[in-house]
C-alpha positions, 0 to 999 in steps of 0.5 A: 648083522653088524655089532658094536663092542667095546670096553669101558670103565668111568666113562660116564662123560663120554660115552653117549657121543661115542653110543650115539654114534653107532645106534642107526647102523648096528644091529646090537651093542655090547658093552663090557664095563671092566669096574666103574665106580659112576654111571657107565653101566647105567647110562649104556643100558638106558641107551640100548646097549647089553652091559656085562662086567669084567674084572680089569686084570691090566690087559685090555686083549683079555678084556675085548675077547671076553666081551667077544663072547656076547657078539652075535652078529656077523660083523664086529665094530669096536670103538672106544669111549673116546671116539665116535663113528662120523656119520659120513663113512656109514653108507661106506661101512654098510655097503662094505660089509656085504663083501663075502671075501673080507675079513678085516675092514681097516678104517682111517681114524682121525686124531683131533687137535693133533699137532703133528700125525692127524691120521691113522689107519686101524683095524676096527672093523672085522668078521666075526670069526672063531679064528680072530681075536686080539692080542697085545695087552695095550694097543690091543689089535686083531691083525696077529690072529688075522695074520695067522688066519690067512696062512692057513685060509688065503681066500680072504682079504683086507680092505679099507675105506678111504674116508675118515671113520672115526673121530679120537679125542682122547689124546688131547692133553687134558684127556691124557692128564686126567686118565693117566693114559701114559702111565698105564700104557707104559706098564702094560707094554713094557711087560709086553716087551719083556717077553717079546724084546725083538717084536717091532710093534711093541719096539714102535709102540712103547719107543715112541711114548718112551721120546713123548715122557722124555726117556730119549735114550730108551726111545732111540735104542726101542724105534732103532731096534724096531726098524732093524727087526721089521726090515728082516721080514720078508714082507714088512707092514708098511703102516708099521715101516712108517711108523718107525720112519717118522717116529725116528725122524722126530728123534733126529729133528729134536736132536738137530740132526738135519740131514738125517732127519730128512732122509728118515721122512723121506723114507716114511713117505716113500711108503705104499700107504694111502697118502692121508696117513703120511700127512705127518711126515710131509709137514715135519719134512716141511717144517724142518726145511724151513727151520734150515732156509730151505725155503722154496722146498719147504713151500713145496712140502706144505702145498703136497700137504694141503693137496692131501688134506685141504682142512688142515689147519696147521698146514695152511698156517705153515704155509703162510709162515713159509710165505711170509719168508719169502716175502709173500705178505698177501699169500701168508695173509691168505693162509693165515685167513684160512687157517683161523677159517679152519680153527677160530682158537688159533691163537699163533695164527692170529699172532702172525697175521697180526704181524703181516697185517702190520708189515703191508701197513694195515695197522687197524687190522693188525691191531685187531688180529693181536687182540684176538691173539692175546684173547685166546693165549691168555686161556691157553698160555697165559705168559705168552699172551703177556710177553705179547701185550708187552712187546705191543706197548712198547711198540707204542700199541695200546692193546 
């Protein structure tokens, strides 16, 4: 018997995707509502699911365990109102929990519209075990009570599923403006750390979001903190090595320290991970060799990146910015081609084909790909779609 589980509060928006999702393959849904003022509670019962109410105490581990409580099933999934079950993994999922010898399932989650790290691996499916639990009072995780687990019962095992599982839309901007996401995970991390001031996840963690809100200082002395902890175990998590890796190579290409930066991505990729969640560090590597010239390497970066993940449309486009240096007109168009195939909103896309377009003297189809550019930057960025307009004019285009 498979469980759904999750907490929720003011999700009336989006929780019936997330519900939708999960009705053909759980066998109940429990759903915790931790204070919401709309129809949350309303429309999670109209969709099959068991509403019980929590009182938010600002520890989202307290929450999920409460909610634990009401689970009768075997097996355990827990989504948030932000993400939906792809309905390809489903077959996977149900053939992995018949396995008698895991007890934790991790599944690779997908951030969409993510610039940078589009992938993640989380442990959101897991046995239904008096031992397991979450801990952490955001990024709330089962891994410590299963670690422990495993000390004393080493018959089990971990496993994964290869195939994404889960679609995350709430890290888009307006999804982090309109529920003040930083703000809440700042609060709840940091008094996290002040009790633990040397645990690498939360060093990782809250290090990371410090260098997303601007406090670069703080940032750096957390993930550096964090590296130096977690190399003193004599196992280290490689997910969270990788974390630290790329999240300090960010630091060093915002502050222009090349080399370093290099070596910090390379060291990500050197971790034993599926080669899907170190998407990320290959195309920043990729994109730093090319902001240096190194252009023949950069090419190989985003060719190994679209060998991982043919879809990704940031890394066609790289790609034909890549070529496009090198003077391959017709292989950046291509790219360009593919990455709008991928992403009919890409506004840079359109721009740069526009420019390619224009240097093989295709001027009608040129013209035609800065139309589209300005098209979409005016929604999107209004002021660069009229520093566009007004650079084509003075070229003598009438756009």
């Amino acid at each position: 018997m498979l469980s759904f589980c999750g907490i929720f509060k003011n999700e009336e928006a989006a929780l019936p995707a997330c519900l939708n999702s999960v009705r053909d393959i759980v066998d109940e849904m429990i759903v915790l509502d931790t204070g919401s003022s709309d129809r949350t509670p309303e429309i999670a019962r109209e969709l099959g699911a068991q509403v019980y109410d929590f009182e938010w105490g600002q520890n989202f581990s307290d929450a999920r365990n409460y909610a634990l409580q009401y689970v009768q099933g075997d097996w355990v999934l827990v989504l948030d109102a932000d993400e939906v079950l792809t309905p390809e993994i489903k077959p996977q999922l149900q053939q992995a929990i018949q396995s008698s010898e895991h007890i934790l399932i991790n599944l690779i989650r997908q951030e969409v519209g993510a610039v940078q790290s589009p992938y993640s691996l989380i442990s959101r499916l897991f046995r239904k075990h008096p031992d397991v639990y979450f801990t952490r009072p955001y990024h709330s995780i089962v891994d410590d009570s299963i670690q422990v687990l495993l000390e004393r019962e080493p018959q089990w095992q971990i496993g994964y599923l290869s195939e994404v599982a889960i679609l995350h839309y709430g890290y888009q901007p307006g999804a982090i403006a309109s529920l003040n996401k930083f703000a809440r995970a700042q609060a709840a991390m940091e008094g996290f750390f002040k009790l633990h001031p040397e645990d690498p996840y939360v060093c990782c963690k809250l290090g990371a979001l410090y260098m997303q809100t601007g406090k670069f200082d703080q940032g750096i002395e957390l993930l550096e903190r964090g590296l130096q902890s977690i190399q003193k175990s004599p196992a280290p998590d490689p997910n969270l090595l990788y974390e630290l890796y790329y999240h300090l190579g960010n630091v060093q290409t915002r502050f222009r320290n090349w080399q370093s930066a290099a070596d910090f991505y390379q060291a990500a990729i050197q971790q034993s991970l599926l080669p899907k969640l170190k998407l990320g560090a290959y195309n920043n590597l990729g994109s730093l060799l090319l902001g240096v010239g190194d252009l023949a390497t950069a090419k190989q970066a985003y060719e190994t990146v679209l060998q991982i993940d043919p879809s990704f449309a940031i890394g066609h486009y790289n790609l034909g910015t890549t070529l496009k240096a090198l003077g391959d007109l017709s292989g950046a168009i291509a790219c360009y081609q593919r990455a709008i195939h991928l992403n009919s909103d890409y506004a840079e896309a359109y721009q740069n084909l526009g420019v390619a377009l224009w240097k093989l003297g295709d001027l009608t189809a040129s013209i035609e790909a800065f139309k589209q550019a300005i098209a979409l930057h005016e929604t999107q960025n209004p002021a660069v779609a009229q520093e566009l307009r007004q650079t084509l004019q003075e070229m003598g285009w009438q756009v």
